[in-house]
C-alpha positions as CSV (number, residue, x, y, z in Angstrom):
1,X,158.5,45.5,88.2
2,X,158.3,48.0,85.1
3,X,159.1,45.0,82.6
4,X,156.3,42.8,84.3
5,X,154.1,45.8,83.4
6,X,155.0,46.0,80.3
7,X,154.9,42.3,79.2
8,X,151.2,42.1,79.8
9,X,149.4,42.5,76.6
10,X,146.9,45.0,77.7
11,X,149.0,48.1,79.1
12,X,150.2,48.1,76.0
13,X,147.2,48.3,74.0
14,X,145.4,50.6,76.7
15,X,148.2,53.0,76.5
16,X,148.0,52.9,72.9
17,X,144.3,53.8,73.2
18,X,145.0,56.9,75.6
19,X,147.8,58.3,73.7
20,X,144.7,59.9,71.7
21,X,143.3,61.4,74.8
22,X,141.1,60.5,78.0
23,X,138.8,57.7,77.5
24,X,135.5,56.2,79.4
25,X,135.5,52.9,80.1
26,X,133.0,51.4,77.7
27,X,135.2,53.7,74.9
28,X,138.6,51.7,75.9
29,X,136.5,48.9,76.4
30,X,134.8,49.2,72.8
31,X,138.5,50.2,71.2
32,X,140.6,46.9,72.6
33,X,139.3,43.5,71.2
34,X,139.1,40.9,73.2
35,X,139.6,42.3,76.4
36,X,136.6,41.8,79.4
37,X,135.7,44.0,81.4
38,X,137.6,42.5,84.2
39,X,141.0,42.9,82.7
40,X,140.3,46.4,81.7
41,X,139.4,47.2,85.1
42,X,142.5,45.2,86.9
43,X,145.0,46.6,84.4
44,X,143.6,50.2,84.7
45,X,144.0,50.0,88.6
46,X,147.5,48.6,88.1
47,X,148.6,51.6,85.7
48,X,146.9,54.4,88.1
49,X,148.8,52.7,90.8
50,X,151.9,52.9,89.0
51,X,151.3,56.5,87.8
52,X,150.7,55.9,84.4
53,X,147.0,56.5,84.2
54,X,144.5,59.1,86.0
55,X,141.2,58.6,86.8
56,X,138.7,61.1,86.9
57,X,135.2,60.8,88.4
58,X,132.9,63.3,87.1
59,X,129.7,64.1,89.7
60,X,126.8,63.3,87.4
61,X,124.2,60.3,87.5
62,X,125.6,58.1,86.9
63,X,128.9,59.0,87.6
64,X,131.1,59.4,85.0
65,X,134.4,58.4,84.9
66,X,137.2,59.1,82.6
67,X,141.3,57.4,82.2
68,X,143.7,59.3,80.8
69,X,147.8,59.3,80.4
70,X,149.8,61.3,82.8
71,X,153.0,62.8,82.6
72,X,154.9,60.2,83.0
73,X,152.4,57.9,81.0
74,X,152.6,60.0,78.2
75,X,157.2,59.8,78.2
76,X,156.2,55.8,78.3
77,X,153.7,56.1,75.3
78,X,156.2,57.7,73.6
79,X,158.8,54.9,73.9
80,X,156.1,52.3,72.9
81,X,154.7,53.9,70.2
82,X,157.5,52.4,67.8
83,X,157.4,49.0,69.3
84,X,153.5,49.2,68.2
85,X,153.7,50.1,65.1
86,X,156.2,47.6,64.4
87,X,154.3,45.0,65.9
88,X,151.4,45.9,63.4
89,X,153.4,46.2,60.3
90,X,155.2,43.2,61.1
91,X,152.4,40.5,62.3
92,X,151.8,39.2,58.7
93,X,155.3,37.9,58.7
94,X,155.1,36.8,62.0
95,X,152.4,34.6,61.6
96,X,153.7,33.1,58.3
97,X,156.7,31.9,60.1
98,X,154.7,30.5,62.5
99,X,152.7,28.5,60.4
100,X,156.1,27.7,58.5
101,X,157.3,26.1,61.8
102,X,154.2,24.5,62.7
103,X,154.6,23.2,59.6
104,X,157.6,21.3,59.7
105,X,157.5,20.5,63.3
């Protein structure tokens, strides 16, 4: 169940984005390309559930409401965090040998 959580492609990239600190949801939103606001929301519900991520509602109008790492997000952020920034130093290469396989193929 943990794996499954962490294949998907936005826990990642939402963790990434709270291991700065709490977030609203247009901010995380705004901050992760390409997701909609429909994955956000699904994969948010999925990491509170899993006790990764806390939601705070704050009583104004409209009510504000705010995601943020917990304890045990923040010991999973920092296993990640490497993972990350190898994934963003490496993608260059990456997608050179993919268009080097696409290539011959």
């Amino acid at each position: 169940m943990v794996f499954e959580r962490l294949a998907d492609k936005w826990t990642l990239l939402i963790i990434r984005v709270l291991r700065q600190g709490p977030c609203r949801f247009n901010q995380l939103r705004r901050e992760i390309e390409g997701i909609s606001q429909k994955a956000l929301s699904q994969t948010l519900r999925k990491l509170e559930r899993d006790g990764l991520v806390s939601r705070t509602a704050f009583p104004t109008v409209p009510v504000t409401v705010e995601y943020a790492l917990t304890g045990l997000g923040d010991t999973l952020s920092n296993r990640i965090t490497p993972l990350l920034s190898w994934a963003e130093d490496q993608i260059q290469h990456v997608l050179e040998a993919q268009r080097q396989y696409d290539s011959r193929q």
